[in-house]
DRENGU-80182 format. One record per residue (C-alpha): residue in one letter; y negated, z, x negated. Coordinates in Angstrom, 2 decimals. Layout:
BEGIN
+------+---------+---------+---------+
: resn :      yy :      zz :      xx :
+------+---------+---------+---------+
:    A :       Y :       Z :       X :
...
+------+---------+---------+---------+
//
This chain:
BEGIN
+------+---------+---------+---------+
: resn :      yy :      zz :      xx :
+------+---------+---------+---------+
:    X :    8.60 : -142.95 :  -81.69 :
:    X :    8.17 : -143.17 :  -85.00 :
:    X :    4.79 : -141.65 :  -87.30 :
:    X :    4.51 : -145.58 :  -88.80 :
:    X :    5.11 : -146.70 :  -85.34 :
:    X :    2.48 : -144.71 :  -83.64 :
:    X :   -0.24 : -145.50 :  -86.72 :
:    X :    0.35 : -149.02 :  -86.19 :
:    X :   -0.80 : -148.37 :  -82.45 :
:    X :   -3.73 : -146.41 :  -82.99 :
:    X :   -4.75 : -149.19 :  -85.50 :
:    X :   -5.04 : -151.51 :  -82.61 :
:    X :   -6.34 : -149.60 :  -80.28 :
:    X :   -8.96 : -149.04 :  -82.61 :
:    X :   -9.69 : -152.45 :  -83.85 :
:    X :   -9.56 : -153.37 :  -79.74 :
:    X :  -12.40 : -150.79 :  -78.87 :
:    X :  -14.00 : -151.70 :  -82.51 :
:    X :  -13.84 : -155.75 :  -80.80 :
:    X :  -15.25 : -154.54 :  -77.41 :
:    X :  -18.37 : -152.66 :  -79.27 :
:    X :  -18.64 : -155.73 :  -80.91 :
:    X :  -18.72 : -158.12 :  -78.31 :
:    X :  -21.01 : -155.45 :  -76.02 :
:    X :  -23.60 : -155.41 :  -79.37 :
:    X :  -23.74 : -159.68 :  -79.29 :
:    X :  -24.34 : -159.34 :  -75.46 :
:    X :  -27.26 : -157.12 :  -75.61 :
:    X :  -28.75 : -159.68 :  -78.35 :
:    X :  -28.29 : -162.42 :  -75.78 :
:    X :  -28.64 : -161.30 :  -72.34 :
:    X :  -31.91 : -162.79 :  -70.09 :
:    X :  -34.10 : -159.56 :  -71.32 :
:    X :  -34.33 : -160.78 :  -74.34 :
:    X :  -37.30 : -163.60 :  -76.19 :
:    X :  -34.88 : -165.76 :  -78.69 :
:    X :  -36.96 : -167.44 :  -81.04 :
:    X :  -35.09 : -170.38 :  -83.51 :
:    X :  -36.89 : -171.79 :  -85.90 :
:    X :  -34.81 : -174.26 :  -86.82 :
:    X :  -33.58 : -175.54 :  -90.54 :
:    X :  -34.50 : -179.75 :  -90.33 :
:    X :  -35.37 : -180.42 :  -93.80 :
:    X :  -38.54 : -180.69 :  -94.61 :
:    X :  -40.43 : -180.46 :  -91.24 :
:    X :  -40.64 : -178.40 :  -88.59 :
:    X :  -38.91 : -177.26 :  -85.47 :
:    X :  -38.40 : -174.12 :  -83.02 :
:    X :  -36.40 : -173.90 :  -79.71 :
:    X :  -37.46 : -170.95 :  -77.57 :
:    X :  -35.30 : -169.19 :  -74.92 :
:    X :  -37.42 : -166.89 :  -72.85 :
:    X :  -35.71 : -163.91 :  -70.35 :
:    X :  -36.03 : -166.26 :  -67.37 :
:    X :  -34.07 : -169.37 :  -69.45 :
:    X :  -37.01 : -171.28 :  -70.02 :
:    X :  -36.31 : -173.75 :  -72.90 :
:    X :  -39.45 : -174.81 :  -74.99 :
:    X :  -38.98 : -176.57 :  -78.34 :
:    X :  -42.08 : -176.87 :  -80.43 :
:    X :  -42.00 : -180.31 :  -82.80 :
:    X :  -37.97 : -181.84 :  -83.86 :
:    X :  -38.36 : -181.91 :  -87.38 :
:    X :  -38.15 : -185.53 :  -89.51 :
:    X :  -34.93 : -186.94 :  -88.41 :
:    X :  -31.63 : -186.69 :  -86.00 :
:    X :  -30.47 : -183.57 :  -87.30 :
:    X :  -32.48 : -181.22 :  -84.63 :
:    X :  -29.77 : -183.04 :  -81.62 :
:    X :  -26.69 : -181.26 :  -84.31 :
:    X :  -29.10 : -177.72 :  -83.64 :
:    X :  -29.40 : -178.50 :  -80.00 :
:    X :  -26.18 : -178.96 :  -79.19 :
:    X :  -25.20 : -175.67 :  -80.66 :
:    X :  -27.59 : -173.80 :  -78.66 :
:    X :  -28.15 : -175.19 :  -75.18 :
:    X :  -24.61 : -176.16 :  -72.98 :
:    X :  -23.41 : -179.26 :  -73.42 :
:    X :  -24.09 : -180.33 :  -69.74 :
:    X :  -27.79 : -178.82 :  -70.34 :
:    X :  -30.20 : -181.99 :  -70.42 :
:    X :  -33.49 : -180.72 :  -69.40 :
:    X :  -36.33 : -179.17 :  -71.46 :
:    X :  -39.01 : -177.42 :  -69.62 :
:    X :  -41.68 : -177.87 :  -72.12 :
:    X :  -42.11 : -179.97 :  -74.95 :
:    X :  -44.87 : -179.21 :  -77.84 :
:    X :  -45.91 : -181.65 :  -80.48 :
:    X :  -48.04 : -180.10 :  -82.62 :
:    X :  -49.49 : -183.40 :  -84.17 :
:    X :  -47.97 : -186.91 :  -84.48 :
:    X :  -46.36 : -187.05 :  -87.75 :
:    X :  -43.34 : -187.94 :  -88.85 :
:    X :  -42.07 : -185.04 :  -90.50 :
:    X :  -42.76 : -183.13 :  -86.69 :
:    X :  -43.03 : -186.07 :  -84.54 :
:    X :  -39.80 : -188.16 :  -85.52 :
:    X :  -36.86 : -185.24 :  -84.10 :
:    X :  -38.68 : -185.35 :  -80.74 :
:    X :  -38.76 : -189.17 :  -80.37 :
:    X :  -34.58 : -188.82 :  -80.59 :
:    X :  -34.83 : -185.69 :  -78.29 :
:    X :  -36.39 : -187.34 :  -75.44 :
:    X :  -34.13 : -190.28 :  -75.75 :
:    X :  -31.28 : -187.78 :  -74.81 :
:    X :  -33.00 : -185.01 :  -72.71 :
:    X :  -35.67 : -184.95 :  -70.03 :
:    X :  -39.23 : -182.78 :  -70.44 :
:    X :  -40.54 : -181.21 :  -67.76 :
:    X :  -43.65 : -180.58 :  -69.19 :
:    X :  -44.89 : -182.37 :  -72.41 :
:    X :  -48.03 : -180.94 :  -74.27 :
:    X :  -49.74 : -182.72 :  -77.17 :
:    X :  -53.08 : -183.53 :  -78.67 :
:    X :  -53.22 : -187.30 :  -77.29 :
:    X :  -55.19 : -188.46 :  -80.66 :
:    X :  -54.37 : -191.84 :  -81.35 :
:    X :  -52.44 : -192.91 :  -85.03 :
:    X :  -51.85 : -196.36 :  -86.28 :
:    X :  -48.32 : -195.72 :  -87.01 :
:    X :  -44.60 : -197.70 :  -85.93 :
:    X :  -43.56 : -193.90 :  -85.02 :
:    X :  -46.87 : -193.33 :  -83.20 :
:    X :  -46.25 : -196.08 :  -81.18 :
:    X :  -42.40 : -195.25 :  -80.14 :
:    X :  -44.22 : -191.79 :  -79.07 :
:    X :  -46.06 : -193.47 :  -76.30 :
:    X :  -43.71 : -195.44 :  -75.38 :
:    X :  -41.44 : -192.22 :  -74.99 :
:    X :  -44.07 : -190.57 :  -72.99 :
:    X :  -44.43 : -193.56 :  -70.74 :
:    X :  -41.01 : -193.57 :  -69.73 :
:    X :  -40.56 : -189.37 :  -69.09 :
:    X :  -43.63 : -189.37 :  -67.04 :
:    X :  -41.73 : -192.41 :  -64.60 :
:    X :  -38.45 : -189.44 :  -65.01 :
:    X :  -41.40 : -186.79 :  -63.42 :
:    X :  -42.83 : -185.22 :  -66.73 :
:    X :  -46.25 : -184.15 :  -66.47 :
:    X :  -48.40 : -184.71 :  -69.70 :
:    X :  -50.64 : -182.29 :  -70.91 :
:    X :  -53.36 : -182.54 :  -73.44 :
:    X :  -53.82 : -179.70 :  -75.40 :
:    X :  -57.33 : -177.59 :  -76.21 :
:    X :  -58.45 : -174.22 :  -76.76 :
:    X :  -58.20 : -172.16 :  -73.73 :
:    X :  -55.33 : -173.21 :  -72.39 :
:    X :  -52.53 : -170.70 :  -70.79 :
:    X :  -48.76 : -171.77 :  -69.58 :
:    X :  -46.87 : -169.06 :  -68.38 :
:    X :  -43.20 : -169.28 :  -68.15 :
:    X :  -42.50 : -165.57 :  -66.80 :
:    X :  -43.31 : -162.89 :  -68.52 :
:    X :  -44.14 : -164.95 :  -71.98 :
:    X :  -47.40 : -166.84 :  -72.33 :
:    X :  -48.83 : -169.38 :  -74.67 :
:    X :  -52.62 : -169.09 :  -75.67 :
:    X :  -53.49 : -172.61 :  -76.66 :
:    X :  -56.15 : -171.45 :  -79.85 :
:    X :  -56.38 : -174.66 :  -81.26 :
:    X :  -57.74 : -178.04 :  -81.36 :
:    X :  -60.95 : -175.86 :  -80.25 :
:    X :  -62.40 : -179.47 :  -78.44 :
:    X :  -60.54 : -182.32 :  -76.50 :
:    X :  -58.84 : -184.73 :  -78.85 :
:    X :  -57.74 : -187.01 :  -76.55 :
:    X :  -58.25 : -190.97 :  -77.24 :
:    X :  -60.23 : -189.89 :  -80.81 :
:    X :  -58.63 : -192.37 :  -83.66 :
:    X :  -57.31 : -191.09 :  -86.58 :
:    X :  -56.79 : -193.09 :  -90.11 :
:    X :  -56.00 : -190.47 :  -92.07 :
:    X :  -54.05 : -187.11 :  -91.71 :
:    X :  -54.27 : -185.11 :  -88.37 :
:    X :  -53.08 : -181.84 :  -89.67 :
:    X :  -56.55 : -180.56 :  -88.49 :
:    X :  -56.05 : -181.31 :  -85.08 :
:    X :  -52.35 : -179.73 :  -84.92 :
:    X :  -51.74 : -177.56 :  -81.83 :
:    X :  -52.06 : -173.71 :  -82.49 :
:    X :  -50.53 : -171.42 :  -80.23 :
:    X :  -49.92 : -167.81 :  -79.74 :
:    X :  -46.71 : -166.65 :  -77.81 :
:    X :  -46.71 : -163.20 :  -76.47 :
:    X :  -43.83 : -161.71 :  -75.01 :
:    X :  -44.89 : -157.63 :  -73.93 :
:    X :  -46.18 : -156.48 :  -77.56 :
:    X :  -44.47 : -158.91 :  -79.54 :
:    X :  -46.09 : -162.21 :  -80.33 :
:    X :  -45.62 : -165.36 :  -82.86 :
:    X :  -48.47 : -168.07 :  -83.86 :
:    X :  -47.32 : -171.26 :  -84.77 :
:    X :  -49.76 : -172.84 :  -86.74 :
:    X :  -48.49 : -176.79 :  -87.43 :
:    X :  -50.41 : -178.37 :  -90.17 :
:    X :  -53.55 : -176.85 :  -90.43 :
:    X :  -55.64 : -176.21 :  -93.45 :
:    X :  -58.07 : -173.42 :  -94.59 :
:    X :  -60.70 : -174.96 :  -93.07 :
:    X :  -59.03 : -175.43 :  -89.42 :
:    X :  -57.41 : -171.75 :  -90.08 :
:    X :  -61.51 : -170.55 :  -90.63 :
:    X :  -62.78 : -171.70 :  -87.57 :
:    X :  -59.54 : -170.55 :  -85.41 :
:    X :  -60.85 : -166.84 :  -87.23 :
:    X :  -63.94 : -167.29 :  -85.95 :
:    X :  -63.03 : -168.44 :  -82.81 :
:    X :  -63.08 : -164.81 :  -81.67 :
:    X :  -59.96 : -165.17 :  -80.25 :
:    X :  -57.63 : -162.12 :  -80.68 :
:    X :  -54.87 : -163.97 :  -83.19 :
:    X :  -52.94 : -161.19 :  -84.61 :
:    X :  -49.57 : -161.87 :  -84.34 :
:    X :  -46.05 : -160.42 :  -85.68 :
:    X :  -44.70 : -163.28 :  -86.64 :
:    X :  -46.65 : -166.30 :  -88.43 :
:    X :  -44.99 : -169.47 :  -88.92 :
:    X :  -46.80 : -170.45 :  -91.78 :
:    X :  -48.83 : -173.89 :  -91.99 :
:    X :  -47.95 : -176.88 :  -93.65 :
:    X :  -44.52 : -175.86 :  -95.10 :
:    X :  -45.96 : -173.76 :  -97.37 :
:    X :  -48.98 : -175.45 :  -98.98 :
:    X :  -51.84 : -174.02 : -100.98 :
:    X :  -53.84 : -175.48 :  -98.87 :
:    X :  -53.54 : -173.37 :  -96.01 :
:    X :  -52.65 : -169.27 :  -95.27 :
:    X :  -55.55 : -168.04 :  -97.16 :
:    X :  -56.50 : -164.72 :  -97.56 :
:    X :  -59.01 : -164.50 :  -94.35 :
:    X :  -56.36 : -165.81 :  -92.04 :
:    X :  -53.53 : -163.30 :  -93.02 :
:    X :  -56.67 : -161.01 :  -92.49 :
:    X :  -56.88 : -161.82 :  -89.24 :
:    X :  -53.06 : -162.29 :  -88.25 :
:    X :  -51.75 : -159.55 :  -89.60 :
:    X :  -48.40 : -160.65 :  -89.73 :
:    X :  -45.31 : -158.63 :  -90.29 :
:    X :  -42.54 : -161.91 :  -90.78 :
:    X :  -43.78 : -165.27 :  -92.18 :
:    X :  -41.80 : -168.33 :  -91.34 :
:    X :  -41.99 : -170.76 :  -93.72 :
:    X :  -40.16 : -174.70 :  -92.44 :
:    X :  -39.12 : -176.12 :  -95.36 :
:    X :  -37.05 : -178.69 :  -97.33 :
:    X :  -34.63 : -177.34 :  -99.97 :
:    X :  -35.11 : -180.98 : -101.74 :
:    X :  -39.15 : -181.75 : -101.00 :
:    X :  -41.33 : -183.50 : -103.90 :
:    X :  -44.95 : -181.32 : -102.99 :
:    X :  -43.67 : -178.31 : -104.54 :
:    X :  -43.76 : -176.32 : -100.76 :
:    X :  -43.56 : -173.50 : -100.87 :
:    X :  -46.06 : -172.96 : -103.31 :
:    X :  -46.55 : -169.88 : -105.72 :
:    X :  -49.77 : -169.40 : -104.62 :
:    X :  -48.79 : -169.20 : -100.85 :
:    X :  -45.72 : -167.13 : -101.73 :
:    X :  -47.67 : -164.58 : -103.71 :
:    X :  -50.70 : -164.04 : -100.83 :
:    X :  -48.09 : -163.54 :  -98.55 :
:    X :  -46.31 : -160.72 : -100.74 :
:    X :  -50.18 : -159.17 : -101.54 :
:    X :  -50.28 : -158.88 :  -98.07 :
:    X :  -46.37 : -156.97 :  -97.83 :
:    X :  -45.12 : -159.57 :  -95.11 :
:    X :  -41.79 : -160.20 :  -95.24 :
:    X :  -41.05 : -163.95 :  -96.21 :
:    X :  -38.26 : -166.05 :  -94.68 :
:    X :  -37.53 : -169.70 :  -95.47 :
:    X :  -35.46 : -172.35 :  -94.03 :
:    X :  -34.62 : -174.00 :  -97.25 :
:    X :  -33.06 : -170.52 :  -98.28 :
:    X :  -32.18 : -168.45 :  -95.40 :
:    X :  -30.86 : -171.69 :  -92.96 :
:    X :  -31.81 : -171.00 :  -88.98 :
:    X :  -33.98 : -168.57 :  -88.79 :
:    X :  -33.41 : -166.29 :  -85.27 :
:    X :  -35.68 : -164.01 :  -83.82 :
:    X :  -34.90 : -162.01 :  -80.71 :
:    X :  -37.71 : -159.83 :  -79.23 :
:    X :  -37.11 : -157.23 :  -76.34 :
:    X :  -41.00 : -157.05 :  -75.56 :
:    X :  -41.23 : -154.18 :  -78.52 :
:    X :  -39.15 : -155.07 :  -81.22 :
:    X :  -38.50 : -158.22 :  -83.17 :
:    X :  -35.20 : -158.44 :  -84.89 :
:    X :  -34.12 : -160.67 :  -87.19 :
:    X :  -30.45 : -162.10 :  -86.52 :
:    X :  -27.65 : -164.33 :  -87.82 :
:    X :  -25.78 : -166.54 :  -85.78 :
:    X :  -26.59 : -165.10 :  -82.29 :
+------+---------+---------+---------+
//
């Protein structure tokens, strides 16, 4: 055998082994003892599907339009069409409009919301969404402070609305009454914050709640109006999250939010810049990946 010949072989023996390494380091990403966390690029809105070790499937909000289905289809199998829980974080469009076409398509197990009302077309095709997954078997849950759901070994801490929303009218915004939880997989945990302001951000502070957290997604897409200085305090994130449109007419994310968050040294990704944002926890370690 020739010296070319035999270089040519090692070459591919090498690039097989190099393949099998390869494929062996995407498994360990993926298998069931992993948390996979997707916070998902819709535009200007929010959305984030969550895989825990035991394959339970939780999205939180579908972003403003159809394109969270394109997202969902990549991720879950195509013969997959069953959600265990649902979270709507409040009932506007820009969260409320990707679950409407989500629910059309795929059943909830569990659906957990505020249960304010809204005078709103959108609003109204929420209910009537509801209505028809609770005759499927979904059980509706209102969401308040003090709340637990366990899905194996992760939890979610309801923090926030602190009171009972449900039936209370709203005729203006209800980013104030958005759904705050904590997830907590072994050390590693992520609070997703909705809407909120400053002001709902204060009293979730003073709750006395323990609300540090790894990973914030960060309110509001960015606005100046919310991730002040005294709740990065109290977080203490290490990753922000910001959900935001690459095209979006309020200026999110805005310099002052962007700046507080690099005072503080946290690491800042964005959907408008970085696309699908994955997270995969083993309980200790968060790691940031690309196209798991």
């Amino acid at each position: 055998m020739g010296v070319n010949k035999k270089i040519i072989i090692l070459c591919f023996v090498f690039l097989f082994l190099l393949n099998i390494f390869a494929w062996q380091e995407i498994f360990s990403l993926t298998s069931n003892s992993a948390l996979k966390v997707d916070f998902l690029d819709v535009g200007q809105g929010d959305s984030a599907f969550i895989q825990t070790p035991e394959d339970h499937q939780i999205i939180i909000d579908g972003g403003p339009d159809t394109s969270v289905l394109k997202k969902l289809s990549a991720i879950m199998p195509f013969w997959d069409k069953s959600i265990d829980l649902v979270i709507l974080t409040h009932p506007e469009s820009d969260h409320m409009q990707g679950l409407l076409d989500i629910l059309k398509i795929y059943k909830a197990d569990y659906i957990l919301w505020t249960g304010v009302k809204k005078n709103a077309a959108e609003y109204d095709a929420w209910i009537s969404i509801l209505e028809k997954q609770k005759k499927m078997g979904a059980k509706i849950i209102i969401a308040h402070a003090g709340q637990e759901i366990k899905a194996g070994n992760v939890l979610i801490d309801t923090l926030y609305p602190l009171e009972n929303m449900e039936g209370k009218d709203l005729k203006n915004t209800s980013n104030d009454t958005c759904v705050v939880s904590k997830l907590i997989f072994g050390k590693s945990s992520f609070l997703f914050t909705g809407d909120i302001s400053s002001a709902a951000e204060k009293e979730i502070a003073g709750s006395g709640e323990n609300i540090s957290s790894d990973v914030l997604k960060v309110a509001h897409h960015g606005s100046k109006y919310s991730t002040s200085d005294l709740f990065l305090e109290n977080v203490k994130p290490k990753i922000a999250v910001i959900s935001v449109g690459a095209k979006n007419t309020y200026g999110h994310p805005t310099s002052e939010v962007l700046q507080r968050l690099e005072n503080f040294g946290i690491k800042i990704l964005r959907t408008d810049k970085d696309g699908d944002i994955n997270l995969v926890s083993d309980g200790k370690n968060i790691d940031i990946i690309k196209n798991y």
